[in-house]
MARFI-484640 format. One record per atom (N, C-alpha, C): residue in one letter; x, y, z. Coordinates in steps of 0.1 Angstrom, whole numbers, plus 2048, in hexadecimal, padded with zeros to 3 digits. Layout:
# residues N
AXYZ...
//
This chain:
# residues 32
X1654EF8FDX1624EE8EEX1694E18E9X1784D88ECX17D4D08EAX1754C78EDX1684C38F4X15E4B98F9X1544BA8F1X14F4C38EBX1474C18E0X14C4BE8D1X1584C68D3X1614C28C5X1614AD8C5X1634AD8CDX16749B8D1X1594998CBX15249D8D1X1434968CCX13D4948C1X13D4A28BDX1394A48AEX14249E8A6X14F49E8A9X15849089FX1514858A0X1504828A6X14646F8ACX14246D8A5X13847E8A5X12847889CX12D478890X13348288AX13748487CX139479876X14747187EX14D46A87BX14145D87BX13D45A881X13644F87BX12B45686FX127460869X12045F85EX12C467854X13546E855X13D472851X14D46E84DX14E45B851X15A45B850X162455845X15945483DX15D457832X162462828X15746B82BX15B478825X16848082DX16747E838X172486841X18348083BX17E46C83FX187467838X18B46A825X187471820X18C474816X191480811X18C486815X18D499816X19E498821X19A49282CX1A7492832X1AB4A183BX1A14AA838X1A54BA83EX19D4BA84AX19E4AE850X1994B4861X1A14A586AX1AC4AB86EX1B549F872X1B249D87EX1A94A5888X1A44A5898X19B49B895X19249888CX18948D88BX18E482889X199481881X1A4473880X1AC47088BX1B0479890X1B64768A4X1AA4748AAX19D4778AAX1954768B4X19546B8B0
//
């Protein structure tokens, strides 16, 4: 599940990294 977790951060994170980056409440996507 830690390999999909990685993944779906990826993706998120490039259309989400802004919002992630602001919200700040998912810090596995900011280490990933």
């Amino acid at each position: 599940m830690r390999v999909k977790i990685t993944l779906a951060c990826t993706i998120c994170k490039s259309k989400n990294y802004i919002s992630s980056k602001n919200k700040s409440n998912h810090p596995e996507k900011v280490e990933t």
